[in-house]
N, C-alpha and C positions, 0 to 999 in steps of 0.2 A: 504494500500500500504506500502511494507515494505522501510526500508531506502535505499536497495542495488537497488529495482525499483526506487524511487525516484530520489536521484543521477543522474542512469544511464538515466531517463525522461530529466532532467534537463538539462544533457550533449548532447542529444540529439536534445533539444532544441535550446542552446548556438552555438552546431556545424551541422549544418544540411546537410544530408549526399549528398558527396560529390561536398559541397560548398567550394567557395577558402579558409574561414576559417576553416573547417574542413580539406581542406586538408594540410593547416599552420600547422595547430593545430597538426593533426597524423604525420606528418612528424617531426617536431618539440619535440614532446613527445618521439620518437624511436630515433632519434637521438643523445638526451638529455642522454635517457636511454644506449644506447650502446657506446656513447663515454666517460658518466659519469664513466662509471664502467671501461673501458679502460683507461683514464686519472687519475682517482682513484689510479687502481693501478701502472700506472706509476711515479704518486706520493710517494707513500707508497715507492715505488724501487727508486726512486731518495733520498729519505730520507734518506734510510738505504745504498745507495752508498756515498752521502755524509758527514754519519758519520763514513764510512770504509774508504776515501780515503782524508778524511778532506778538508779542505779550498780548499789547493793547487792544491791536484788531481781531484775536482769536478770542477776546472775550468778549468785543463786539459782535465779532458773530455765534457766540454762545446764549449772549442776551438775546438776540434776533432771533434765532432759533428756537430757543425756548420761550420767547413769547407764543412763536407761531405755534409749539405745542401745545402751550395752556390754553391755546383756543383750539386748536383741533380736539382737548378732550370733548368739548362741547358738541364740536364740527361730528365727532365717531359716535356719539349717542353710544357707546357701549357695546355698538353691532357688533364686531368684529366678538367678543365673547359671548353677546348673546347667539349668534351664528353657530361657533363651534358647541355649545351643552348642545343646546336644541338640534341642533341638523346631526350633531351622531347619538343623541336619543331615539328619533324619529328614522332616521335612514333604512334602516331593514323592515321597521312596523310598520310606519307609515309614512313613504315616499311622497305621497301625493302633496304630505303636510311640512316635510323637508323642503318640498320644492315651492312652498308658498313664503316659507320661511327667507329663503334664498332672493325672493321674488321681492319683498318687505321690507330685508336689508339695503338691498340695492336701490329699491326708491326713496327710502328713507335716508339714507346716508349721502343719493345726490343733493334732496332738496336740504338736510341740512349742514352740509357742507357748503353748499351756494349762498345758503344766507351768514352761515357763519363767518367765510371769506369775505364776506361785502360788509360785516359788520369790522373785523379788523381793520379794511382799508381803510374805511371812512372814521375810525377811533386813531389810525395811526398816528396823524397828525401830534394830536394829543398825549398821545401813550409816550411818545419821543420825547414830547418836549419837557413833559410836567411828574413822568412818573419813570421811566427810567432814565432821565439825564441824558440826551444825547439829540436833540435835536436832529443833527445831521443826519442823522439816522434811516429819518422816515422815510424816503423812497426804499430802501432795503425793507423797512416794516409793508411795504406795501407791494412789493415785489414777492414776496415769502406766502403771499396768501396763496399766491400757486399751490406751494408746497400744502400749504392747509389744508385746502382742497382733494388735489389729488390721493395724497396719504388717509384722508377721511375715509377714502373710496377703496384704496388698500386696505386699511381695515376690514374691512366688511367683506372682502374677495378673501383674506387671509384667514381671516376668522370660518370662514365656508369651506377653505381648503382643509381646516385643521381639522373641523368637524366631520369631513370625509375621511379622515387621518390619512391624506395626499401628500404626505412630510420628501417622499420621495420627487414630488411635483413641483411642491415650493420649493425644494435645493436645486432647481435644475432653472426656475423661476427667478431665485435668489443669484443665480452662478449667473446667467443672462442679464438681468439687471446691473450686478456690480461689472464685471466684463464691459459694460455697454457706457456705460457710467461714470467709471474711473477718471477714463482722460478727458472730460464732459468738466468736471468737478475741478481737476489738475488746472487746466486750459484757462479755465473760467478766473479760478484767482490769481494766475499767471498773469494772462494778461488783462483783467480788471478787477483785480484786488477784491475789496469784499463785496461789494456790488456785484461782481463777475461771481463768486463762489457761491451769494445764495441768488441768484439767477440758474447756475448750475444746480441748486436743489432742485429747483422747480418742472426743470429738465429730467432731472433725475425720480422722482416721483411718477412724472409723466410717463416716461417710459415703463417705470415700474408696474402701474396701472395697467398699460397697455398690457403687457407680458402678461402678469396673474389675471386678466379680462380671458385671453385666448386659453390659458390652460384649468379657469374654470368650469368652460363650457366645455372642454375637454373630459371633465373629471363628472361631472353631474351626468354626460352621455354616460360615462364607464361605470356608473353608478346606476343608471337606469332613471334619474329623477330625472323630470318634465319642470322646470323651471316655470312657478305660474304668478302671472300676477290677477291674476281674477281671484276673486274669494278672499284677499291678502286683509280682509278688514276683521276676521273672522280670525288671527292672528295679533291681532289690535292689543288683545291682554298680554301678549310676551313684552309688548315695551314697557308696561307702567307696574307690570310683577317681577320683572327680572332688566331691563336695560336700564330705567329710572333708576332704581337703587345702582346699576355697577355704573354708571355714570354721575350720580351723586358721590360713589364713593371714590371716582376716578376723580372725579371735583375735588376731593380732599387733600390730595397730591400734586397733581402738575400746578394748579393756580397760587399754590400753597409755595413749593419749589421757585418759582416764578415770583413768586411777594419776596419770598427771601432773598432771592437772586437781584431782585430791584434795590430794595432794602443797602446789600452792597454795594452796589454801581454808583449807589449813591454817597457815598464815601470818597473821600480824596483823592486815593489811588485806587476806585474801586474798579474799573475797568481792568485794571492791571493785575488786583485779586482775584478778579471773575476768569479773567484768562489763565490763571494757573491752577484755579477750582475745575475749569471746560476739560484743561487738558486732562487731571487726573481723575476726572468723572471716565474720558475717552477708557484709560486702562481699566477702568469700571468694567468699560463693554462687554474684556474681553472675560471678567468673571461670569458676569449674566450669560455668554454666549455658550460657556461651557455649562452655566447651570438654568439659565430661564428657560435656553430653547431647549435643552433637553426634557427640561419639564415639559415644556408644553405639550408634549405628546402625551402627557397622562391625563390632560384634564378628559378628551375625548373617552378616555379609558374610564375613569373616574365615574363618568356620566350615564357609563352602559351597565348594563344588570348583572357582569359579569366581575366589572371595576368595582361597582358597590359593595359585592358581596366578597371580596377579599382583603380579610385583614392586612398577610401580608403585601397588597398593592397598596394597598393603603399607608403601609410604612414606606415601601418605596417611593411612592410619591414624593413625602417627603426626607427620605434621606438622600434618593440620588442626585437630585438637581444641588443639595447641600453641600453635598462631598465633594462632585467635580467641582462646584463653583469656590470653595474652600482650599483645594490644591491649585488652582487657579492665583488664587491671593494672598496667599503665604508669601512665595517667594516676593512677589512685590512688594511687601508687607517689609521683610528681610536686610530690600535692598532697592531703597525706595528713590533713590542716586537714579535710577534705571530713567524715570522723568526727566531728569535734564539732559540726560545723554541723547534721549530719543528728541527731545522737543527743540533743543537746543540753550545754545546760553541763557536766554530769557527766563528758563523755568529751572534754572540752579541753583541751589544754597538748601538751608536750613528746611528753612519754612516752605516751600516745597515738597521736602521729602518729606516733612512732617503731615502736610495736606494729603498727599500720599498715604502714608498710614492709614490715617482716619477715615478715609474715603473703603479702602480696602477692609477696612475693619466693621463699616457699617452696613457693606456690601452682604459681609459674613452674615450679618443679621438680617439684610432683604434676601437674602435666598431662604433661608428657612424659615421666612413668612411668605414666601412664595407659596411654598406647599399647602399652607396652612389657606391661604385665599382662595385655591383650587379646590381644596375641601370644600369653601365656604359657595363656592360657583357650583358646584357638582352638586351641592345638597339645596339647593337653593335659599344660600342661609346672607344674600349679598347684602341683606340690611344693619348685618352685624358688622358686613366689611365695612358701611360706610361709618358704624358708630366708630368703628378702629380705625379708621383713614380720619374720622373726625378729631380724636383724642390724640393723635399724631398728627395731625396739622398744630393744633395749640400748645403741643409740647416745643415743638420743631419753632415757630413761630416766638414763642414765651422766651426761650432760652437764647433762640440769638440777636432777639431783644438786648437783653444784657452780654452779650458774646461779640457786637458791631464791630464794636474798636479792633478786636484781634484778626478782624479781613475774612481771608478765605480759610482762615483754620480756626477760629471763633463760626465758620459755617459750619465746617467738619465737623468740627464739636455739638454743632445744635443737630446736627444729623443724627450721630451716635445717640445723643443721648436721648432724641425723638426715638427713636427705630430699638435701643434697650429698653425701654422706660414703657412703651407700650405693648411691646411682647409681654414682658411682668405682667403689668396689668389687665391683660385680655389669656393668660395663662389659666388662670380658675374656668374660664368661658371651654377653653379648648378641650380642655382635662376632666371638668364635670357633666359634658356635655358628649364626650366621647367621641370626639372630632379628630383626634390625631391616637396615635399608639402613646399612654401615658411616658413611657421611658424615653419617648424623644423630648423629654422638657423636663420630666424630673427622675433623675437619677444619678448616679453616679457616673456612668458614660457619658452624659449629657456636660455635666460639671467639669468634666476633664477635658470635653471638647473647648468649651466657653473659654477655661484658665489657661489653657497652652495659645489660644487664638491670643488670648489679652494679653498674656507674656511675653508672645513675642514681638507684640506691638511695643510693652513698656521696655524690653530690650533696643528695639531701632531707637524709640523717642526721646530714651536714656542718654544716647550716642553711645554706646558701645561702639567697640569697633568692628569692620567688616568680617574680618574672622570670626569674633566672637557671637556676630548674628546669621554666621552659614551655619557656625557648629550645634547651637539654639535651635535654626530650622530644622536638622535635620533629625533630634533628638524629638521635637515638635510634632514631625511626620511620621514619626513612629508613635510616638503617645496617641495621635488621632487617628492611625491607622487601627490599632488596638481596640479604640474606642467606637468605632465605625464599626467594624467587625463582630462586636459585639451588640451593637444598636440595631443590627441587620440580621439578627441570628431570628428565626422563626420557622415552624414545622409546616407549616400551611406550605401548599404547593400555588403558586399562582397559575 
């Protein structure tokens, strides 16, 4: 037997076909792969933008951009997650109601995307001058609603794809977009600076759109659903029982995110702070990349009668997206130098790597409330999410309040302490209620994950030296390897 039999015996074995693990596993793997290479080089094009428009301009186009996000949550109405519970609840029972669902999102998310875009443009003016500091700004603020738009409308395609669990569709979707894109993005702030770069979103959306439009109607034929929009009123109650809440509770974060981010701009050098907050959110990406998108392929799972009724998927949900996205941010974590190297002199010294840290370490704590929000989408419990996004916006909000003066690492800090501070306190919620496997929150496994993460943070922040925070990591990855291993252990077969 040769090794490429073997292997492929092995993997066979491990995932057996069309078990919930395998179907984890396949969706997880395509996901990984198509938003790897999309994130990848959105990376690569953030690098080379923030050494063409420096400190100041990369946090100007971080403000812009995240404006244009805290209106697109508006713009997405929640479709894109209401899309994926419902269309792989309904896809094998009842097609007819997948495909009205399909039908719903897509009208719903042009008309409000169109008016949301036309509400930015015409508040630009405004928003530049009076609330984030930059006057000059506003053509770029009005230029962005492109982006607004188009991404609205991703949403709700992406959301559709997921609930066909098409993770193999959307990497091939995501590989074409970024490919398409790349030198669209490069070109743009090459030669016109930040004007030219988010002009290049807006390009860059479009296409995107374009691509997941054609291998939609791809995926609903290979599925057998009839795309309807007749009857779609008779669907009326999925928006104001399930979108209203994950839209209220998405309200609680980007607009929240977005006051904060104004908040600094508006500070003396805050332009200069927000550019070096942009760029270490960027190495954020690459944690979420290895732990959101991998999750995302379980909420579909989550949602089906087969997801619900497994304990152990149910720990997986949450431990796997935890674990990658935690060997992810260690070493950054470690060796947080990596930021100036990659961004350039702009983003060197101290207070950098220490922004760094912070961002990484609060990241550790949004992945394994990931898991915990998917619970809450799958069971349709998204009223809770919004009380949790609520008491995390005024945590977030209250502390860097008093945290201004410290820049972008008095944000850091109101993150962490938003994002620990609310887990605690919505822990009795998750645990008496039976929403998560209890030993993922309290136990000792759990405790040893939390203290080795915090350790090695207070070793980088300490200033130890570079030896002394590789020999830490790697004693660190064994302490959480031990502790994973044991977190995962369970007899239940998925």
């Amino acid at each position: 037997m040769g090794l490429p039999e073997l292997l492929r015996n092995r993997l066979q074995e491990a995932l057996p076909a069309k078990s919930l693990r395998a179907r984890l596993g396949t969706g997880a793997f395509w996901s990984l792969v198509g938003t790897g290479i999309f994130q990848g080089l959105g990376l690569v094009a953030s690098i080379v933008t923030a050494r063409i428009l420096g400190k100041i301009g990369f946090g100007e186009l971080g403000m812009i951009l995240g404006t244009v996000g805290m209106f697109g949550i508006f713009a997405g109405l929640g479709l894109g997650l209401t899309a994926t519970k419902h269309i792989a609840e309904f896809r094998a029972d009842d097609s007819a109601r997948a495909g009205r669902i399909i039908g719903i999102s897509t009208v719903v998310a042009i008309c409000s995307a169109a008016t949301i875009s036309a509400v930015l443009f015409f508040l630009a003016p405004y928003l530049a001058t009076h609330i984030i500091n930059a006057p000059h700004l506003r053509p770029e603020l009005q230029i962005g609603c492109g982006v607004l738009f188009f991404e609205a409308l991703n949403g709700a395609q992406i959301g559709a794809l997921c609930g066909l669990e098409a993770f193999k569709t959307i990497a091939k979707a995501s590989l074409y977009r970024g490919v398409l894109t790349f030198p669209l993005i490069v070109a743009g702030v090459y030669f016109w600076q930040l004007r030219g770069a988010v002009a290049a979103q807006v390009v860059a959306a479009m296409v995107g759109w374009s691509i997941n439009r054609l291998f939609l109607q791809e995926e609903v034929r290979k599925a057998h659903i009839s795309v309807s929009y007749r009857g779609i009123r008779s669907e009326l109650p999925i928006l104001w029982q399930f979108s209203l809440p994950a839209v209220l509770s998405q309200s609680m974060v980007a607009p929240v995110r977005w006051a904060a981010n104004a908040l600094l701009v508006n500070q003396p050098t805050g332009y200069a702070e927000m550019g070096i907050f942009n760029a270490a959110t960027r190495f954020q990406a690459l944690s979420n990349l290895f732990g959101a998108t991998s999750g995302a392929a379980a909420l579909p799972i989550l949602a089906s009668r087969e997801g619900a009724a497994s304990e152990r998927f149910n720990r997986a949900n949450i431990l796997f997206s935890w674990v990658l996205g935690i060997m992810v941010a260690l070493p950054l974590i470690c060796v947080p130098e990596i930021l100036g190297l990659v961004y350039g002199a702009d983003f060197t010294g101290v207070q950098s790597s220490r922004v760094l840290v912070l961002v990484m370490f609060f990241s550790c704590i949004m992945l394994y409330k990931q898991g915990l929000a998917r619970v809450l989408a799958a069971k349709n419990l998204m009223w809770w999410g919004y009380i949790s996004n609520a008491v995390w916006s005024v945590l977030l909000l209250g502390s860097f309040l008093g945290l201004v003066r410290w820049g972008a690492v008095g944000l850091a800090i109101a993150f962490t302490l938003a994002y620990a501070l609310n887990t605690i306190v919505f822990v009795p919620l998750y645990t008496r209620r039976g929403l998560v496997p209890k030993e993922t929150i309290i136990s000792k496994e759990a405790a040893i994950v939390w203290v080795t993460i915090a350790g090695l943070c207070s070793v980088t922040l300490l200033g130890y030296s570079l030896a002394v925070r590789i020999v830490s990591l790697l004693f660190g990855v064994l302490f959480l390897f031990t502790a994973f291993r044991r977190l995962s252990h369970s007899t239940e077969k998925m």
